[in-house]
N, C-alpha and C positions, 0 to 999 in steps of 0.2 A: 749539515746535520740531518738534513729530509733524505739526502740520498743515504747514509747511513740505517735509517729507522728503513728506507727500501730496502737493502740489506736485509735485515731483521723480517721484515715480509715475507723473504726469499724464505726465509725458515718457517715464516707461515703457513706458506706455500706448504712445504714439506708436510707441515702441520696438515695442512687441507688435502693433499695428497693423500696421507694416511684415513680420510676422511673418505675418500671414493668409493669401499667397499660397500657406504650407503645404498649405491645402488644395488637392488635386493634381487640381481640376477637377472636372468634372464626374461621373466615372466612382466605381462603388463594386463593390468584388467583394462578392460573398458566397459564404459557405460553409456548409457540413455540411448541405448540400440532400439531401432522400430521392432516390432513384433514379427515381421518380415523379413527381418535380416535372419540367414543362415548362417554355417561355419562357413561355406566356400565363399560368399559376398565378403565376411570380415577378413578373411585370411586374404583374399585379395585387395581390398582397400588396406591391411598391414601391411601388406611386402612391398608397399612401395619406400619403405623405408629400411627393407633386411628381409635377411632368408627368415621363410616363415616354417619353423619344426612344426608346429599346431596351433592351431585355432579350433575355440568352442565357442558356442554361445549356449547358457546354462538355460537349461528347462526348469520347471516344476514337475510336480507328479500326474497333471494333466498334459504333459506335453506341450505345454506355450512357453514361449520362451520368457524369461525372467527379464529380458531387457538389457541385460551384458552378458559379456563373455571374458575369456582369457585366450592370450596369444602370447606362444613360445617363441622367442628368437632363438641364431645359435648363438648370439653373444650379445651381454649386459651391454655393449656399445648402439647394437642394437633396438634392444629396449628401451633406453635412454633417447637414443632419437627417434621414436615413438610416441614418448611422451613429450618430447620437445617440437617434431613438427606434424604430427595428427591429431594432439589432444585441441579442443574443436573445430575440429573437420569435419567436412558433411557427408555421411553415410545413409545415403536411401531418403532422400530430406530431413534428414535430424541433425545437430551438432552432435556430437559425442565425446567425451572425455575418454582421457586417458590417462590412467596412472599406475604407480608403480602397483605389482602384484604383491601382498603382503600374507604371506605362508604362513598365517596363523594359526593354532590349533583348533579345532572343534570344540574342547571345553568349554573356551571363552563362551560360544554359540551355544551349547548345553545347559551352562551353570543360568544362563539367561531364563530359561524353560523349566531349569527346576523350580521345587513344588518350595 
């Protein structure tokens, strides 16, 4: 009967299959970056897991850096083992995370600010 209800898993599966497009592309943030880190240091500590289209590390409006950044793979396969074998790994003596990039709109960040 257990192997039957396997079976039925198998359609789980399918189930879970349809379930992959989670991954939200290409894009992964990272964080808890030193102040130090640039785009070339992070785009090179990312590639060791996929081709690296771009790497940023976000500023402020004084020019320091925010403490993460974003990096393009060419493929969600990519990104995915980014977050599975970099998120904390040590970049310039920091851990740093990493996680999926979530392409939110600006509102959300607006409506916070308004009056």
């Amino acid at each position: 009967a257990f192997g039957g209800m396997g079976g039925m898993g198998g359609a789980g599966g399918f189930a879970g299959g349809a379930a992959a497009p989670m991954v939200v592309g290409r894009r992964v943030y990272v964080g808890n970056l030193s102040w130090q880190v640039r785009w070339q240091e992070l785009k090179d500590h990312m590639r060791t897991v996929g081709e690296v289209l771009h790497a940023d590390v976000l500023v402020g409006p004084d020019g320091r850096s925010k403490g993460c950044g974003i990096v393009e793979y060419t493929t969600p396969m990519e990104a995915q083992a980014a977050i599975e074998r970099l998120n904390n790994s040590d970049l310039m003596g920091r851990p740093i995370f990493v996680r999926e990039y979530r392409e939110e709109g600006g509102a959300g960040v607006a409506s916070a600010y308004a009056p």
